[in-house]
N, C-alpha and C positions, 0 to 999 in steps of 0.2 A: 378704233375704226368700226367696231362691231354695231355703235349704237349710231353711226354715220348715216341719216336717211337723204331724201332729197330738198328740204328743206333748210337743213344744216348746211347740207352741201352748197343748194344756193348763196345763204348769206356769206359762206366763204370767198366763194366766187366773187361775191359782187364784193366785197373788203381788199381782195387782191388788188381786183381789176382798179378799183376806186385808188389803193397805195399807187398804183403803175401810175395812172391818169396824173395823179395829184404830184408824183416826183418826178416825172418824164424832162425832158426838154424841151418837149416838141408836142405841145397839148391837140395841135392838128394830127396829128400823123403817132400816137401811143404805141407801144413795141406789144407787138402780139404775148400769148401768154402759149405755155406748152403745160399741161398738167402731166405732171411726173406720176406714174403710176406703177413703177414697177414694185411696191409692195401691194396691190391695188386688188382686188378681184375683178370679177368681168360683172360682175351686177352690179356693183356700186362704179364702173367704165361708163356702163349703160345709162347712169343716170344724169349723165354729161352733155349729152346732144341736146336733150330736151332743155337745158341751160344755157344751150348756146355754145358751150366750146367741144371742139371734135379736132382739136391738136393732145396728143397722150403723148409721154417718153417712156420708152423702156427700154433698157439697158442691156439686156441680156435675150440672146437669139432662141431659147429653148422658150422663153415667159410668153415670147410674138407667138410661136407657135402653139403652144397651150391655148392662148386668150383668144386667137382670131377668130378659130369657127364661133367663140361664143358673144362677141359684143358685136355692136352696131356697124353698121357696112358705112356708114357715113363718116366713122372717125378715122382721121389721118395720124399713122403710128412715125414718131420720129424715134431713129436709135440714137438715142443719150451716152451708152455707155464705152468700153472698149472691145471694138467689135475682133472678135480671133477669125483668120481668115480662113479657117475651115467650118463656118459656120457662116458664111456669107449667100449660099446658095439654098439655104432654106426661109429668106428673109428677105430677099433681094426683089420678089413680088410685094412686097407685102408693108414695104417701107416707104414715106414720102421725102424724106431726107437724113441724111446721114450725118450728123451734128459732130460724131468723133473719129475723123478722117486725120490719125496723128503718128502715122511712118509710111515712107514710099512704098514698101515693101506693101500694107494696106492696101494703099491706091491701085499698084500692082494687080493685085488678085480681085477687086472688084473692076478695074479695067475688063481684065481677062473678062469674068464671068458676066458681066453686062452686056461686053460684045458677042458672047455666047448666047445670050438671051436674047439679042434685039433692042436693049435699053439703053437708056441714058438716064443716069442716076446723080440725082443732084444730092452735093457734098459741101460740108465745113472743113475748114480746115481749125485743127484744133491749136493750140499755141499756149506753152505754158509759158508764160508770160509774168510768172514768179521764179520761172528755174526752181520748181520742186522737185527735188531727189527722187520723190513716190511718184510723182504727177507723171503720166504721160503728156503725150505732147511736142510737137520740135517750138524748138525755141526759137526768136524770136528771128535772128538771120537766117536759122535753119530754113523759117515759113516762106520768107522771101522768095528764097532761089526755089523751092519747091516750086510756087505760085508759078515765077517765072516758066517753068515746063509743064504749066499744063496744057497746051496743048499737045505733048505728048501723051495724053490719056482723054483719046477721043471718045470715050463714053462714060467721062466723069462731065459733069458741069458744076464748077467752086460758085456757091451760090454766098461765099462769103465766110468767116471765122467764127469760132469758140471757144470759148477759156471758163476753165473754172479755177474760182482764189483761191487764197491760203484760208482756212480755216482760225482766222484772228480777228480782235476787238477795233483793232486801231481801224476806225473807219478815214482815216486821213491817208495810210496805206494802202486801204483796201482801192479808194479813189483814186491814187496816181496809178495803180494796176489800170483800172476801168479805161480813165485817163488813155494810157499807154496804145491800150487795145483798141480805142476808138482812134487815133491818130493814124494807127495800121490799116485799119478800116478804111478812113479816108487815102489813106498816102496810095492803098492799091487799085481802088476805085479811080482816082485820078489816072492811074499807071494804062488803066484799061490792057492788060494781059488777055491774050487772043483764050478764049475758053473760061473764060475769069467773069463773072457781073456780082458784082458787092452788094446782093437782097438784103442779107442778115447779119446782125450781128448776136451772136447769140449768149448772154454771159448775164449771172444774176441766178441765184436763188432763196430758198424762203427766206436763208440769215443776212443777203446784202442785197435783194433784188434793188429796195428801194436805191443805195447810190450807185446800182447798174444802169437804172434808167436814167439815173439824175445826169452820170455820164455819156449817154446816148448810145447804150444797148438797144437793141429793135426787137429784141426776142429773148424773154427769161422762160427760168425753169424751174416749176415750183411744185412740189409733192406737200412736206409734211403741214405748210400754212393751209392745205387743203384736206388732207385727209387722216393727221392723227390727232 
């Protein structure tokens, strides 16, 4: 990353963005792109906007606060990672969606603090959708009945789901995952749940973005095809 200028950085850009285009579903309507930055500095953040994209992820509430006085006022910070809920109130300005909303208990404590604020905080609901022991995430009946009560959490708004895969070869697996998660997608969108609008679908990174989009993800998340 150290010898990373803006030039490089462009042509990465435009090779993601080009793989997303060229595997998509849906060549009218391409799934936005999120640059994963949390190994990232604020100078080499900075050299983003002028490229054209100003969606960044980062994972961890202590990184948003380091980076924000120093990079650009025009880029939208998404939290990626698993957010601890006493670490919500230093972040809750400063985020444009919240990608891993993955226990009630979560939902809870930003309900709380948003109605504290005056906000309304758009939310993924995250879904481990492999049943991984390490993963967070409720599972796949779990997401259901969550979704169900969201209007019990009138200053969340579910802007739609998240999942990240298992970390394996079998790209035939990896697509019934994809698969799975996009039928969710639609089956809740159809449901139309009161506080519920299915914008995003957010799943894909730099090892399987390409068959997230093929499966009609709307939104990946990609660090290292970009910046190691």
């Amino acid at each position: 990353m150290s010898n990373l200028n803006s030039e490089i950085l462009a042509q990465r850009l435009e090779k993601v963005k080009n793989d997303i285009l060229s595997n998509c579903w849906d060549k009218n309507n391409p799934p936005s792109l999120v640059a994963v930055t949390k190994t990232v500095d604020a100078n080499i953040i900075n050299m983003l906007p002028p490229l054209g994209q100003i969606d960044i992820g980062e994972n961890r509430a202590q990184s948003i606060v380091e980076k924000l006085p120093q990079i650009d006022k025009k880029i939208n910070i998404h939290y990626i990672g698993r957010l601890q809920t006493n670490k919500i109130k230093y972040i809750i300005n400063d985020i444009c969606l919240v990608h891993s909303l993955d226990r009630p208990r979560l939902a809870d404590e930003l309900n709380k603090q948003a109605l504290k604020s005056g906000l309304n905080i758009p939310v993924l609901v995250q879904v481990n959708i492999a049943q991984e022991a390490q993963k967070s995430g409720f599972e796949k009946n779990e997401a259901y009945s969550f979704i169900k009560k969201a209007k019990d959490y009138p200053a969340l708004s579910i802007k739609g789901l998240m999942a990240m895969m298992p970390f394996i070869d079998d790209e035939l697996q990896l697509a019934t995952y994809f698969k799975a998660m996009r039928n969710m997608f639609d089956d809740i969108r159809q449901a139309a749940y009161p506080n519920v609008v299915m914008e995003h679908l957010s799943m894909g990174m730099t090892n399987d973005f390409k068959i997230a989009v093929s499966e009609g993800s709307t939104m990946v998340r990609v660090g290292s095809a970009l910046f190691v």
